[in-house]
Residue, then its C-alpha position, 0 to 999 in steps of 0.5 A: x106562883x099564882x101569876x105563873x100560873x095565870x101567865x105561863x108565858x109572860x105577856x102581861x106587860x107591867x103595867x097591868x101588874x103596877x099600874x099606868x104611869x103619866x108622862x113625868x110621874x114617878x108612881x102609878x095611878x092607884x084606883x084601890x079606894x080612890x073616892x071623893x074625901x069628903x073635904x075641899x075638892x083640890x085638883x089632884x084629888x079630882x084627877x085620881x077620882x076621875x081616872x078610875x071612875x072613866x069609863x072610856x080608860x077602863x075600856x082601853x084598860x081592858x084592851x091592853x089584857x085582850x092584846x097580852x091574850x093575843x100575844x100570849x097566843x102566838x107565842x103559845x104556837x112555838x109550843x107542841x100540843x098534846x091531846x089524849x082520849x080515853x073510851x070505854x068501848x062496848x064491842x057486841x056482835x050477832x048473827x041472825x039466822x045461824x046458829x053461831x052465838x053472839x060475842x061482846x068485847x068490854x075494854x078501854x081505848x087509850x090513846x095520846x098524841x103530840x103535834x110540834x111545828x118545826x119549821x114555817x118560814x118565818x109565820x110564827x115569829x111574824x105574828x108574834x112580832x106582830x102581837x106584841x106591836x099591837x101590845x104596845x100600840x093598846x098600851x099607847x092608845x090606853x096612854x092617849x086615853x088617860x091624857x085626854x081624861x086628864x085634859x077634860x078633867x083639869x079643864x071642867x076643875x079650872x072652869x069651876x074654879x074661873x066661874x067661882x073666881x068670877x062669881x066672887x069678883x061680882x059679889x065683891x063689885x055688889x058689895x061696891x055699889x052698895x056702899x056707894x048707894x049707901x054713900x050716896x043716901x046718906x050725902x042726899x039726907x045731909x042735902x050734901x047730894x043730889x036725888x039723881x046721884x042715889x038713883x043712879x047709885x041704885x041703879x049700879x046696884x041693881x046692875x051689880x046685882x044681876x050680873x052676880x046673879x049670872x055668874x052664880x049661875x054660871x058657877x052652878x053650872x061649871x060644878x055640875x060639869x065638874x061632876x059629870x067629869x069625875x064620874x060621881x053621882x050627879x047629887x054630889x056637893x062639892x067644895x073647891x079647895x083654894x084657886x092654884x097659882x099657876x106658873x110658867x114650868x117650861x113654856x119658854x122652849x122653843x116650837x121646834x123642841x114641842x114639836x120634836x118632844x110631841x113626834x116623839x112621846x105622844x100616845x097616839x103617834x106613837x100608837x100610831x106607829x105601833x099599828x103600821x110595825x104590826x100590819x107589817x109583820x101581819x104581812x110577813x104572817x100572812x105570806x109565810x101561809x102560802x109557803x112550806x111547813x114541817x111538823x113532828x108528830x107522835x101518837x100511842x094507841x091502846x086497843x085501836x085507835x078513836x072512833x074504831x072497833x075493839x081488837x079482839x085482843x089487846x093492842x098497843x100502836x105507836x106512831x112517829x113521823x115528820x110531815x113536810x106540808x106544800x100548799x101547791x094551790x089554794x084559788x089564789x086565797x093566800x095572794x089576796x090574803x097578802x095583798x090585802x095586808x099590804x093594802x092594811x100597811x097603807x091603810x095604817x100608814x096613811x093614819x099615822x101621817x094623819x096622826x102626826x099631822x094632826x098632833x103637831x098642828x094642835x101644838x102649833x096652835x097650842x103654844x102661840x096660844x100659851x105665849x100669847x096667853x102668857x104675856x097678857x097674865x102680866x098684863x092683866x095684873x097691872x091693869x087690875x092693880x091700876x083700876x084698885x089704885x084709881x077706885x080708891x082714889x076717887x072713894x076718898x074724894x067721894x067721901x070729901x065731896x071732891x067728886x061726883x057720882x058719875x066719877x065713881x060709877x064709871x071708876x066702879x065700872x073700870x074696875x070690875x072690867x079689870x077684874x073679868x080681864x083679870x079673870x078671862x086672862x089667867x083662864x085663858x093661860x091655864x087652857x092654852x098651857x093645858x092644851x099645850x102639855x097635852x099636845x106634846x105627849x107631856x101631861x102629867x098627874x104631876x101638873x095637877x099638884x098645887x104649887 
């Protein structure tokens, strides 16, 4: 009853009653209560703190009530309208210089009046078709906002996650050289090794040591963007939860299918297109302006009418009459009025094509980059599985004395490289198969789960 009440005629869509869905979700997004826990951060955590907390989502938020307000104004013109005044009237009358005495009459004025539209040539039911486009262009537009947030979300999330990765991979490469440092001073007090082999084992290690001391910091400075993403406090501590592995989900479809599903589903075109369908009825709107109208009203009056004097006794008027309205000119206001919606069509066709173009450009571009991506992962684990293979082979010569320093360093070397590419490549998948989910109108809550 209560909803009733607030929305008599129904124009709140529902999704401000449920809440907003993502592509492929099959529950809303819930905001009540949603808050960092406490624990390690997993991405689908992450994704419903972000969303809540993102100002630019609760704008679009809002936009969608201020459409529902709109529309709910133009049905609201199918509707009579009643008005009714009730005075009191003080009515005296003197007359200076005569002998006649002063009169005063003390009553009420009633009066109650109803105005309906019967008939506009059509303005009425364009600029309700015309409302509810811009209803759904705010509920896509509102679509295009979430999947933008959840792009930049999942991008800081994965970033910090690639810099923590990395940061491990040099402290694990430091450990490294440092056993081979040790090895090496240990061979040089036996006399079983040269000096120049432990200062070149020293100088790994310091080498090491630096560039752990870079990604640390590049760490660092991914969990501050990561923050700010979520919109949290910037003192906030956060603890990753462990890396995702990521798999392939369906980046085999051909181009032609994401193009085909991006033309079809994705918020902003389809916002797009909402935008030109209502600049279309604006026009109907407009024009049907300049044309005839009727309107019935019916009006009761109880001791004069408003802003008049009392009758001298008690009176009740009533009146009834149908209206025929002509415009017959109006300085040709009305023809640039629909010459200037008609320049609004175009205006907002040009966008749409701009839209379109741009959009299918970026899934372009986005699966040659996920294919691309896609084929160097797999390359990428065999070649870190071949650098840990060779450094283990050559440890155990080390440790024989079967070879030189210079061997281990430079096997060192390889697989520490093979580590970054290993790391580069799977940050380069989890970005183009992002970019590619969100250019086809298809991102989800449900691409944050952990599989």
């Amino acid at each position: 009853m209560s909803s009733l009440i607030q929305d008599p005629l129904l124009t709140r869509p529902p999704e401000l009653v449920t809440g907003a869905t993502l592509p492929g979700d099959g529950a809303p997004i819930q905001c009540s209560g949603s808050q960092l826990s406490g624990g390690p951060l997993a991405l689908s955590e992450a994704v419903d703190v972000g969303l809540c907390a993102n100002p630019q989502v609760q704008g679009t938020w809002a936009a969608i009530k201020v459409q529902a307000a709109a529309l709910g104004e133009a049905r609201a013109a199918y509707l009579p309208t009643v008005t009714a005044s009730l005075s009191r009237v003080n009515d005296r009358t003197t007359y200076p210089g005569s002998n006649l005495d002063s009169t005063g009459i003390r009553d009420n004025s009633k009066s109650i009046g109803v105005s309906w539209r019967l008939f506009d040539f059509g303005g009425r039911a364009a600029s309700r078709r015309s409302a509810t486009d811009l209803l759904n262009a705010a509920i896509a537009s509102h679509d295009a906002t979430l999947q933008k947030t959840l792009e930049t979300l999942i991008g800081a999330y994965f970033d910090a996650q690639t810099a923590l990765a990395a940061w491990q991979a040099k402290l694990k490469g430091e450990e490294l050289a440092r056993s081979t440092m040790e090895t090496a001073q240990r061979k040089e007090s036996r006399g079983a090794g040269a000096q120049s082999d432990t200062l070149q084992a020293a100088t790994a290690l310091a080498r090491a040591s630096l560039d752990r001391s870079r990604a640390l910091g590049d760490y660092q400075k991914a969990m501050a963007m990561l923050v700010y993403a979520l919109g949290v406090p910037a003192e906030t501590q956060l603890q990753l939860a462990p890396d995702l592995a990521d798999d392939s989900h369906d980046m085999g479809k051909d181009l032609d299918a994401w193009l085909a599903q991006a033309k079809d589903r994705h918020p902003a075109i389809v916002a797009a297109r909402a935008q030109v369908e209502a600049a279309q009825e604006k026009v109907k709107a407009t024009r049907s302006e300049g044309l005839p109208s009727i309107d019935a009203t019916g009006n009761m009056y109880k001791n004069g009418r408003p802003n008049q004097g009392l009758p001298s006794v008690n009176t009740t008027e009533k009146v009834a009459a149908l209206t025929l309205n002509i415009p017959i000119f109006d300085g040709f206001a009305n023809k640039y009025k629909v010459s200037g919606a008609q320049a609004q069509v175009e205006q907002q066709q040009a966008t749409l094509l701009d839209t379109t173009h741009q959009v299918l450009m970026d899934v372009v571009k986005a699966h040659a980059d996920a294919q691309s991506a896609l084929g160097n992962l797999e390359s990428s684990q065999l070649l870190l599985q071949a650098a840990q293979s060779a450094l283990a082979s050559v440890q155990r010569k080390f440790d024989r004395g079967a070879s030189d320093i210079l061997e281990i360093l430079s096997t060192q070397a390889a697989l520490a490289d093979a580590h970054q590419q290993r790391i580069r490549c799977l940050a380069e998948w989890r970005s183009a198969r992002l970019r590619l989910l969100a250019a086809a109108g298809g991102l989800g809550r449900k691409d944050t789960i952990s599989r």
